[in-house]
Every structure is written in C-alpha cells, then in structure tokens.
MINUVO-476672 format. One record per atom (N, C-alpha, C): x, y, z; atom name; residue in one letter. Coordinates in steps of 0.02 Angstrom, whole numbers, plus 50000, padded with zeros to 5 digits. Example, Ala and Ser with C-alpha at 12.3 -4.5 7.8 and 13.67 -1.06 7.14 Angstrom:
REM residues 2
u; v; w; atom; rest
50660; 49716; 50390; N; a
50615; 49775; 50390; CA; a
50660; 49835; 50390; C; a
50642; 49888; 50354; N; s
50684; 49947; 50357; CA; s
50645; 50002; 50394; C; s
***
This chain:
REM residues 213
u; v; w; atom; rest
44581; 56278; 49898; N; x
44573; 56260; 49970; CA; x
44592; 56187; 49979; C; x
44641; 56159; 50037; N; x
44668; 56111; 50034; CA; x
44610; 56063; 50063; C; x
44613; 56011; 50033; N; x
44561; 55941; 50082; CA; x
44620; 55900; 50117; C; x
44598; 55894; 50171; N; x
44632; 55849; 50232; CA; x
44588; 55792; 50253; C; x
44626; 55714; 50231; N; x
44594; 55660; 50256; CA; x
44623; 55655; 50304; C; x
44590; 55639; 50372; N; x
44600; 55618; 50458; CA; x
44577; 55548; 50442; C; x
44625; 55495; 50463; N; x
44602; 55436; 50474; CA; x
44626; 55423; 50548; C; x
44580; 55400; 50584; N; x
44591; 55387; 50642; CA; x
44583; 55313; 50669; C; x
44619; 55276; 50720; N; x
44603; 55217; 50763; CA; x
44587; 55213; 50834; C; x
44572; 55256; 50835; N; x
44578; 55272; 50901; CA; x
44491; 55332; 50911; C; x
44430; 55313; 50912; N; x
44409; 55395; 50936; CA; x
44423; 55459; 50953; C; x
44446; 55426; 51020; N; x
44472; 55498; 51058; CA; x
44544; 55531; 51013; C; x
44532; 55513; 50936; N; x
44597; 55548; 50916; CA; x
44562; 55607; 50870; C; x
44491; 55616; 50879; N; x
44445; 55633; 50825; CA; x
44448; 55714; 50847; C; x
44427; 55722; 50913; N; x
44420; 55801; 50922; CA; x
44480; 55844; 50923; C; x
44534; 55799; 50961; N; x
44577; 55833; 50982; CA; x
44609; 55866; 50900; C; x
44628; 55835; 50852; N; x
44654; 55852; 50788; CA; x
44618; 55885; 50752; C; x
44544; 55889; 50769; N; x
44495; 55935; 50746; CA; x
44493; 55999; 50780; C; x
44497; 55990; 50811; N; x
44501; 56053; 50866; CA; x
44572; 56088; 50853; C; x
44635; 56052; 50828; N; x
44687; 56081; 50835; CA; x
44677; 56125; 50745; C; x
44631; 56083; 50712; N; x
44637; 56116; 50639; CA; x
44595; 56187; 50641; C; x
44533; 56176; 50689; N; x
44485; 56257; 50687; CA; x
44536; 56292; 50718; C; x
44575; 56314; 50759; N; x
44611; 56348; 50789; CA; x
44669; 56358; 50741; C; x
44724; 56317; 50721; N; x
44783; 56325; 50670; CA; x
44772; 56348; 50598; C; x
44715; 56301; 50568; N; x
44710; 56302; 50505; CA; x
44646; 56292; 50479; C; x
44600; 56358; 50495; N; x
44518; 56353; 50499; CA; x
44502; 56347; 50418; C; x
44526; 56352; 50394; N; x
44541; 56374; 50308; CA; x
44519; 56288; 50265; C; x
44570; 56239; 50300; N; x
44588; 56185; 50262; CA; x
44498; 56156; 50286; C; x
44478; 56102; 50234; N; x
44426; 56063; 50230; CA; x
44454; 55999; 50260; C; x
44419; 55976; 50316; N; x
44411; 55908; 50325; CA; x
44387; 55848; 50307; C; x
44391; 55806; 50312; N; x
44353; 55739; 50320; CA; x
44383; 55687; 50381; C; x
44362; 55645; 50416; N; x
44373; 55597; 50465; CA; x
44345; 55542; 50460; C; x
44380; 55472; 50454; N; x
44390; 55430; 50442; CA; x
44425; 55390; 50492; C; x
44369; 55359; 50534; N; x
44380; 55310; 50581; CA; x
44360; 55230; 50593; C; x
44412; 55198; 50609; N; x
44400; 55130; 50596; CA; x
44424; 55120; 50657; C; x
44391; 55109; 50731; N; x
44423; 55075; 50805; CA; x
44445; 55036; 50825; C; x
44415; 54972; 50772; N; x
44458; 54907; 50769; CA; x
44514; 54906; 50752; C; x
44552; 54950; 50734; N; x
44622; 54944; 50700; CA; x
44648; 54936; 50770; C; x
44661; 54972; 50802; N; x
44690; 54991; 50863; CA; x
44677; 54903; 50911; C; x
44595; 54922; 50919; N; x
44596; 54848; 50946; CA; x
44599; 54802; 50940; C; x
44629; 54788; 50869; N; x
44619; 54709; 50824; CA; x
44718; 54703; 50843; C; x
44742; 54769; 50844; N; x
44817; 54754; 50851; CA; x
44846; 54719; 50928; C; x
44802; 54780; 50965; N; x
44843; 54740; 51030; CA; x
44794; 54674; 51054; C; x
44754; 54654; 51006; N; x
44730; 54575; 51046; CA; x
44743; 54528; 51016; C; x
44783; 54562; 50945; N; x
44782; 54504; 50887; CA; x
44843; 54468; 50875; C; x
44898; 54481; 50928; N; x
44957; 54451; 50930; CA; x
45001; 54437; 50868; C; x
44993; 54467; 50811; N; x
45005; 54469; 50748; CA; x
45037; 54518; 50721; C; x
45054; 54578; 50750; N; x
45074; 54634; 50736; CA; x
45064; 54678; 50664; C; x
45096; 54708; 50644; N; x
45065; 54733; 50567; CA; x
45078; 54684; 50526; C; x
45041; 54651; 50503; N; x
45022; 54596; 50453; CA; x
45018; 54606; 50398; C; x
45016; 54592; 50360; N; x
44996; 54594; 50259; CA; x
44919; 54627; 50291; C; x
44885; 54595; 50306; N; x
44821; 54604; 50326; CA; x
44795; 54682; 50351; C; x
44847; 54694; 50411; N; x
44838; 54750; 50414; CA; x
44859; 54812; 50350; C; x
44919; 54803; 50333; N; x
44934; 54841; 50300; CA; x
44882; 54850; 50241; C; x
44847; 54773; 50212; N; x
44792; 54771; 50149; CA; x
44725; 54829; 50200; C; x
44707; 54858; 50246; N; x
44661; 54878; 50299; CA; x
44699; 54958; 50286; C; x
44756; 54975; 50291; N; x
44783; 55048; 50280; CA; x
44774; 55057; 50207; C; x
44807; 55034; 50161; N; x
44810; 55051; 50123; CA; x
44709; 55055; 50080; C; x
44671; 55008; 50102; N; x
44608; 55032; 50060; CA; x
44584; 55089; 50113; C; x
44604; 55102; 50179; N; x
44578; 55182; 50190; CA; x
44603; 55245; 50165; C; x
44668; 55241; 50136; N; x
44683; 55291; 50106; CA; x
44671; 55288; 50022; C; x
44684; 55219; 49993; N; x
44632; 55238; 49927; CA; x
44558; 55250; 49926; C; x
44544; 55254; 49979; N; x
44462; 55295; 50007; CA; x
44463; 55368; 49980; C; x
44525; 55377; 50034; N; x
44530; 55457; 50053; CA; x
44550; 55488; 49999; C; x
44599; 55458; 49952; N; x
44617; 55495; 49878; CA; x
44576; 55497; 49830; C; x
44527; 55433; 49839; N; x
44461; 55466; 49777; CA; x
44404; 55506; 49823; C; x
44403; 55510; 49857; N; x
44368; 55589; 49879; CA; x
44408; 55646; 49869; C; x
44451; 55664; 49840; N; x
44489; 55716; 49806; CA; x
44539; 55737; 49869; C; x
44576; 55689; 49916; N; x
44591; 55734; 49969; CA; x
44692; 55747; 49932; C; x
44683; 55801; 49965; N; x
44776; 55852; 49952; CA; x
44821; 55811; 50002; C; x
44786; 55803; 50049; N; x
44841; 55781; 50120; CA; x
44805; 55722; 50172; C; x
44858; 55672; 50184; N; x
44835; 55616; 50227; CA; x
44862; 55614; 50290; C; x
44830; 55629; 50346; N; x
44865; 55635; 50416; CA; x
44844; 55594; 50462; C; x
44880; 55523; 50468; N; x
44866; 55474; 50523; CA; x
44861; 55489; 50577; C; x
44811; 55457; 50625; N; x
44817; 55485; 50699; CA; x
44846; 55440; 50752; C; x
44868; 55379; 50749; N; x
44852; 55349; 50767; CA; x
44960; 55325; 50780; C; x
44972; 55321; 50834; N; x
45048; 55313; 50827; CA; x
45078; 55252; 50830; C; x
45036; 55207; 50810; N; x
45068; 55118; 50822; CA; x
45068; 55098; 50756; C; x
45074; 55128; 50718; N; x
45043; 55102; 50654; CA; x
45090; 55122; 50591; C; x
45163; 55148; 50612; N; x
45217; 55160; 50570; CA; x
45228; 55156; 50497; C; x
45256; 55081; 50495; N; x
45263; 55042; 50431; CA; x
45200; 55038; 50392; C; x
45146; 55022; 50421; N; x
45073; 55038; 50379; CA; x
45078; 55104; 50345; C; x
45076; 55145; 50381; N; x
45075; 55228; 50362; CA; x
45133; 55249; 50306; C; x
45211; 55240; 50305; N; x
45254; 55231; 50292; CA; x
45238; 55200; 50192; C; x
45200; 55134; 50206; N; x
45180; 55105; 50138; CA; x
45150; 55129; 50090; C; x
45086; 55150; 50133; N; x
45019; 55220; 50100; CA; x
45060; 55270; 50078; C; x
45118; 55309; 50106; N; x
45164; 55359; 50076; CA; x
45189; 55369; 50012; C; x
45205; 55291; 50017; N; x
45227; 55282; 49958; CA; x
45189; 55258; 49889; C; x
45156; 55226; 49909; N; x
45065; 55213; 49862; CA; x
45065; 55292; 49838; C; x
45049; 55321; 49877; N; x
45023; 55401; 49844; CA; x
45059; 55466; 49871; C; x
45123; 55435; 49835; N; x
45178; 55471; 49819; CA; x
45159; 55568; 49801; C; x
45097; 55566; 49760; N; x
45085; 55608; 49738; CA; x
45071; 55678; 49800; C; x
45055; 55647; 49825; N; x
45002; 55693; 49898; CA; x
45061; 55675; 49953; C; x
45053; 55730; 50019; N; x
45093; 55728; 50090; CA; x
45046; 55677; 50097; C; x
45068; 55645; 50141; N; x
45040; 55573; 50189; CA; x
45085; 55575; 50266; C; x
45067; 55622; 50284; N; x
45094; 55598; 50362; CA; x
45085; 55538; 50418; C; x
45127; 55542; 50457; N; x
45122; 55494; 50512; CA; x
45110; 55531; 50562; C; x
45073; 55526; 50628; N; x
45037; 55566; 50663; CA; x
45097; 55609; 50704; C; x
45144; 55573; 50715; N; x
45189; 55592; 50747; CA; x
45289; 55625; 50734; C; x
45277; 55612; 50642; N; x
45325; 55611; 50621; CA; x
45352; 55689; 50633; C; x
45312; 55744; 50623; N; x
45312; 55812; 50637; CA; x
45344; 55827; 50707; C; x
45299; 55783; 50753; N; x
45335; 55810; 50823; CA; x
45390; 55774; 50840; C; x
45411; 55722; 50799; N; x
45496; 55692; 50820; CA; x
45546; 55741; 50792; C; x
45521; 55767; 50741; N; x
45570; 55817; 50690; CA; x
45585; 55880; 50764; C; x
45511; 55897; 50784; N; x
45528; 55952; 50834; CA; x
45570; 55935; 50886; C; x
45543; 55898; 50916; N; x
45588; 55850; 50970; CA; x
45668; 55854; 50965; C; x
45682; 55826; 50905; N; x
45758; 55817; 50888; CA; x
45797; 55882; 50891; C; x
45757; 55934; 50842; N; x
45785; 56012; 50839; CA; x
45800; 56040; 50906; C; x
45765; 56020; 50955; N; x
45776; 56062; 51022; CA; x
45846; 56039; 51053; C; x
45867; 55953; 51014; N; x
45953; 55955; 51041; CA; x
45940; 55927; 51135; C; x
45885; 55942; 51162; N; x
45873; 55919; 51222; CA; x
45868; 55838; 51237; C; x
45854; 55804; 51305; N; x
45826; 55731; 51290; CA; x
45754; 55744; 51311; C; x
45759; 55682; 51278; N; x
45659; 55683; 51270; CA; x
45615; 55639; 51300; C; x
45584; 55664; 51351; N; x
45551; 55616; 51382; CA; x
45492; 55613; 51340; C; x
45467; 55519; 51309; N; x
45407; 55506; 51273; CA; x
45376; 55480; 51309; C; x
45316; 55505; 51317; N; x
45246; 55471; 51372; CA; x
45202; 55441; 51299; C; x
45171; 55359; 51313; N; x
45127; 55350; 51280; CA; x
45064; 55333; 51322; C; x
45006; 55314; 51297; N; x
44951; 55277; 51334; CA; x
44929; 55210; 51320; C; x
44944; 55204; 51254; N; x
44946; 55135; 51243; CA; x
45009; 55117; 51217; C; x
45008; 55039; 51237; N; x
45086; 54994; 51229; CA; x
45135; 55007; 51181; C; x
45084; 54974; 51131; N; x
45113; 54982; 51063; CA; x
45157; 55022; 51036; C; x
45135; 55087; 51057; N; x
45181; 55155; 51038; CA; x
45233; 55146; 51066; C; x
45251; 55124; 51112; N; x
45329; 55125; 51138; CA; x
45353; 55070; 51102; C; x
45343; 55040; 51052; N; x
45371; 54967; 51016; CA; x
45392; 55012; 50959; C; x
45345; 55048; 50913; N; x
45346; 55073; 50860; CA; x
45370; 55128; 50855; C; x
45342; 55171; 50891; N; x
45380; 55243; 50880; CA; x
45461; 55268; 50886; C; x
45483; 55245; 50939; N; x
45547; 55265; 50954; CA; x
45605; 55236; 50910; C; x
45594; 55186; 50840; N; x
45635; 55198; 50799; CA; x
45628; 55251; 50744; C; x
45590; 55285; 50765; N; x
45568; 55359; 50721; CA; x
45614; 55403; 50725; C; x
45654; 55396; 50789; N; x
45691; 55443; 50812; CA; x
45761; 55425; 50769; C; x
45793; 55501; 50775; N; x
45886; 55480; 50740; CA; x
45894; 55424; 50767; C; x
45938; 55372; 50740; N; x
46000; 55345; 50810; CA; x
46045; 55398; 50848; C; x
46048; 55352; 50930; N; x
46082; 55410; 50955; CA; x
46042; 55484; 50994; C; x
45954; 55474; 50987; N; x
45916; 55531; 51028; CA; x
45933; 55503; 51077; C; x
45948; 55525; 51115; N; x
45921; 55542; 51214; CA; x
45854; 55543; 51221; C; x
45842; 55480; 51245; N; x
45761; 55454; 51230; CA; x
45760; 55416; 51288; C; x
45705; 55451; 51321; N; x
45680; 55409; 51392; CA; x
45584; 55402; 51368; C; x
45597; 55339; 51384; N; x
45496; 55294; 51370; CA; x
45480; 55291; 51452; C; x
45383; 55307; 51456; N; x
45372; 55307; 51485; CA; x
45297; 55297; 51471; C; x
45270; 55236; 51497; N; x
45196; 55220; 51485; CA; x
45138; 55264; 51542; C; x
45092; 55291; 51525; N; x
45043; 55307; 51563; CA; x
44998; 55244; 51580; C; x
45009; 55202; 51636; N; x
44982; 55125; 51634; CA; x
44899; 55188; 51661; C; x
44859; 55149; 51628; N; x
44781; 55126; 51655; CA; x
44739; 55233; 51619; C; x
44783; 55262; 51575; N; x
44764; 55329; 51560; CA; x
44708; 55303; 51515; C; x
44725; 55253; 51466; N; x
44685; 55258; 51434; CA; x
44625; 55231; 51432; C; x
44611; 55163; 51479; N; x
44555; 55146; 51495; CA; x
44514; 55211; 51533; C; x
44563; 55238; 51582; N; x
44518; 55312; 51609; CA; x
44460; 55360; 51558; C; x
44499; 55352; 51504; N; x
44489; 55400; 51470; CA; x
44418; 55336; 51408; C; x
44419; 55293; 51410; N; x
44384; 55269; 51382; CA; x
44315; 55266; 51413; C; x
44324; 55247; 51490; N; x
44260; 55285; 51541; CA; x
44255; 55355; 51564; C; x
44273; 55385; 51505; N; x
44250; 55456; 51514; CA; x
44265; 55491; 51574; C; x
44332; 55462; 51615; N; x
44358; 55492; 51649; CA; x
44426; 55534; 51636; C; x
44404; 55596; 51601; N; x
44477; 55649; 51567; CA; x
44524; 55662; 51611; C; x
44495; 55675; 51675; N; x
44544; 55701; 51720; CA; x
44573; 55660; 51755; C; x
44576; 55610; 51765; N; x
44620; 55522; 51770; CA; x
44675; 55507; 51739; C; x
44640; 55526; 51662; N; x
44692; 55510; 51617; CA; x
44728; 55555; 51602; C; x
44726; 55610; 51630; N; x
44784; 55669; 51622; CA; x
44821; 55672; 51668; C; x
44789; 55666; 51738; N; x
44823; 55653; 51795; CA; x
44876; 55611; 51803; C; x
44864; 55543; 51752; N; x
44913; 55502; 51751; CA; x
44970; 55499; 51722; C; x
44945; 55539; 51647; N; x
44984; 55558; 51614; CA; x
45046; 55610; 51636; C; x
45014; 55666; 51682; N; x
45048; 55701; 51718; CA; x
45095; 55672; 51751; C; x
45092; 55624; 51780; N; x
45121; 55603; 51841; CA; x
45191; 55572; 51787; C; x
45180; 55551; 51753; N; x
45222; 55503; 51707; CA; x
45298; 55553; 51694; C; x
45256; 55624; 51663; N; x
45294; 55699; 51645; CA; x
45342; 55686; 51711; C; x
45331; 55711; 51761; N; x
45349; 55727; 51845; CA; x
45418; 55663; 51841; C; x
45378; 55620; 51841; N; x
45448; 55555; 51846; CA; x
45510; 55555; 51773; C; x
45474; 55571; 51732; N; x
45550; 55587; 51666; CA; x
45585; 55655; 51701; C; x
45533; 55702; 51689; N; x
45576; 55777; 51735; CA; x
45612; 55745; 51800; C; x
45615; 55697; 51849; N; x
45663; 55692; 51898; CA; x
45731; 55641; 51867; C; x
45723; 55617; 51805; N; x
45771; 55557; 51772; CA; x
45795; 55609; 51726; C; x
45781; 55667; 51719; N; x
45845; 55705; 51672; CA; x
45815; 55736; 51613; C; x
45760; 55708; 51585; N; x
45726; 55743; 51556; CA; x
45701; 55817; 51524; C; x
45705; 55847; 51489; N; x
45729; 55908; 51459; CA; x
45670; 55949; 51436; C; x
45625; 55894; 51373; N; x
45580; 55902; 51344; CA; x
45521; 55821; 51373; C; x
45463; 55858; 51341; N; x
45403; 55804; 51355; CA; x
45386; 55809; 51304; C; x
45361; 55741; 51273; N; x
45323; 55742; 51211; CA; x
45277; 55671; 51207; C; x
45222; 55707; 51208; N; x
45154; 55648; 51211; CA; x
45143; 55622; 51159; C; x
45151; 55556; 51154; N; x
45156; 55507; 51099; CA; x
45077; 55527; 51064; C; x
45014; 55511; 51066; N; x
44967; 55509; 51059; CA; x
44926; 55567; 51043; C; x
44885; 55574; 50991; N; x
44819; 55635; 50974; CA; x
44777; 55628; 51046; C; x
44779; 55564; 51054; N; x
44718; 55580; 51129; CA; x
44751; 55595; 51200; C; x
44823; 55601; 51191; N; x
44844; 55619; 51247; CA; x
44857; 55721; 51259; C; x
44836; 55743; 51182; N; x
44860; 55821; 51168; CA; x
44814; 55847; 51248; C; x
44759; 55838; 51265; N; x
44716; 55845; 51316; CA; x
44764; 55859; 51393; C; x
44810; 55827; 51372; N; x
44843; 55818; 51470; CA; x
44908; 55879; 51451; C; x
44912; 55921; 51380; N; x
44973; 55941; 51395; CA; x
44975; 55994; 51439; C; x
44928; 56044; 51455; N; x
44933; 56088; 51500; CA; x
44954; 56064; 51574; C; x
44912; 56016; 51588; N; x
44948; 56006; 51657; CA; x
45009; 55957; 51665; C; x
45051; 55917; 51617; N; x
45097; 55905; 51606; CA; x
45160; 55961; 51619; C; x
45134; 56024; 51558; N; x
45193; 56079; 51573; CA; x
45179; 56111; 51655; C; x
45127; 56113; 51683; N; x
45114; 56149; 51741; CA; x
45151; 56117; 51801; C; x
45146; 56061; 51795; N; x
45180; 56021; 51853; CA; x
45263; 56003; 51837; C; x
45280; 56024; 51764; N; x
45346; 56001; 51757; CA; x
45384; 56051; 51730; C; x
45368; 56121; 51735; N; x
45386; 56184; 51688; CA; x
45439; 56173; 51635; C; x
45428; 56108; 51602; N; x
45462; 56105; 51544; CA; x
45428; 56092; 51461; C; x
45443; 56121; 51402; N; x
45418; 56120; 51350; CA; x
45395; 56017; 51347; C; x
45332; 56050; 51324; N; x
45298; 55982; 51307; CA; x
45258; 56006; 51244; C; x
45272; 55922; 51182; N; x
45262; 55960; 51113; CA; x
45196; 55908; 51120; C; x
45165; 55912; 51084; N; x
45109; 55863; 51053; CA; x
45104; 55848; 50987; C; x
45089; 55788; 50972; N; x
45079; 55768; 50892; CA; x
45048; 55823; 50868; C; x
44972; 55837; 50892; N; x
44919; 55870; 50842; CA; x
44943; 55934; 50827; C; x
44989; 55965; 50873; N; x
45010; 56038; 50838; CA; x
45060; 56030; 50800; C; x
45108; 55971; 50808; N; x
45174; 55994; 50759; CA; x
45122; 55987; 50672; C; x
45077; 55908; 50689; N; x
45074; 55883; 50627; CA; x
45021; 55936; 50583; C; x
44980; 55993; 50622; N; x
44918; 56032; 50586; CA; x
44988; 56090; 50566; C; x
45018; 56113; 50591; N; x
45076; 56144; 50543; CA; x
45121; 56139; 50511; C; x
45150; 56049; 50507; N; x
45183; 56005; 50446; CA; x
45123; 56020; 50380; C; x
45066; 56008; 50397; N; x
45053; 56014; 50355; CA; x
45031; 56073; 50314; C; x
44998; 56127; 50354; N; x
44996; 56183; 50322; CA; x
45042; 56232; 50291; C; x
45136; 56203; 50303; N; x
45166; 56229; 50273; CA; x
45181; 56199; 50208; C; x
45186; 56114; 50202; N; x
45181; 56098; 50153; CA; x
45097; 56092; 50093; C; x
45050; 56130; 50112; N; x
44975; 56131; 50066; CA; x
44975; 56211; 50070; C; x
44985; 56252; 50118; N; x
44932; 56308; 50103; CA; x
44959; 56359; 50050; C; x
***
C-alpha cells in the first residue's frame, strides 16, 4: 500500500487534495504536512526562493522520506525550483509539483489555456512550466483569496468564476486553476463558461496513482 506525503503552504490546500484522494485513490495512505509560513514568508519577504527557502523544502521532505513515504506531492504552486531540487534529492521516490500533472493535461488538449491563479506568485512561477510556444493566457483572481481566508467560499469562487468568463471572451479554449484551493470554484467556472476546466488536485491524485499503484 502506497504512503503519500502532502506537504502543503497554503491550508486551504489540505481538504481539497484530501478529498480528491478518498474519492480517486481511497486505497493510498496519507500524511499532511503543513507549514503556512512558507507561502507567507514568500510574498512579504521580497527575497524570492532563497538558499533559505529552498534549505525549508528540502528538510520537509527529508521529514517525509523517513516516515517511509513512496510519493511526495506539493500543493502549493509558487514554489517550482524548491520542489524541482527535492526531486532530485530523492531521486529514488515520484516527487511531484502540484501542478506539473495538470500542465501535461493542459498541453495534450492542443487548445489555449486560460490560467486563473489566486495568489501572485503563481503567475511568476508557473507559466514557465509550460512548453515554449503554449497559447497561454494569465489571469489573477484579485481579492479570491483573502475571501476565502474569511471563510467566505462563495466570494472566492465567484471571483474566480468571473476571471473563467473574461479568458472564455479573449479566446480561451480550456480553464485551468492554478491552485489546490482554487479545485472548489471548478464547478461553477465550467457552468458559466461550458468549457473543460482541469484542476491540479485531479490531474496530480492520478499522476500519481498511475505511477505507485
């Protein structure tokens, strides 16, 4: 039976990837592993991924490998080159990036891709994930995620929504929500924009169950 370390920066990245594993892959064993300051130490710390940070990734995943875990799945999408390093540290085991699964999907569909994030950062980092050459339209959900930090869900989907609506009138093909805490808004994303919208947490709970189970 496979063990899956969840390291998260974010909270709200905790249920949604949990929730996507009881439903996809009720089988695999968890653990979750959250540190919130990561997230907030980045966007206040004007420093970007640092030695520092990276010394902060790498001892959470030599955490996660001496608790015996098979597979490492970041949640957290600002955090690339950190994630990227740990890969290679423990070469031995998958080590995903939260989002590396749903760019792979993204790309296969051959469509352009509208990327909604909620926080900044992700539009700095992520979109050299992509080939050179995607048909790549960015699009920030301004103020989703403070919504969603006062426990207002339906704000921050709403907004998120709205974000979908404006790529679907710029040409837009596909939707794909940068973020584990944004998997929450995809229903009404596709409802208001009847176009395929992927989410991190599902590509990445079946990246990995094809490569462990």
């Amino acid at each position: 039976m496979s063990r899956i370390a969840l390291i998260h920066a974010l909270a709200h990245s905790v249920a949604p990837i949990n929730d996507a594993f009881a439903q996809d892959w009720p089988e695999a064993v968890r653990m979750n592993l959250l540190d919130d300051s990561l997230s907030a130490d980045l966007a206040r710390g004007g420093r970007g991924l640092d030695a520092a940070m990276h010394a902060r990734f790498e001892a959470l995943a030599d955490y996660a490998v001496g608790t015996g875990a098979d597979g490492i799945l970041f949640t957290c999408s600002a955090f690339g080159p950190c994630i990227e390093r740990v890969a290679v540290r423990h070469a031995q085991i998958p080590v995903l990036k939260p989002n590396e699964a749903m760019v792979e999907e993204a790309v296969a569909t051959g469509r352009r891709i509208g990327l909604i994030a909620s926080f900044a950062p992700t539009l700095q980092s992520m979109p050299p994930e992509f080939p050179p050459g995607t048909p790549l339209q960015l699009a920030l959900a301004e103020g989703a995620m403070a919504a969603l930090n006062a426990g207002n869900g339906d704000l921050h989907d709403s907004l998120v929504a709205a974000q979908a609506q404006r790529l679907q009138r710029e040409g837009c093909e596909v939707i794909a929500l940068a973020q584990f805490s944004m998997a929450r808004a995809r229903s009404m994303c596709a409802a208001v924009t009847g176009l395929p919208v992927l989410t991190t947490v599902d590509s990445a709970v079946a990246a990995l169950k094809r490569r462990l189970a």
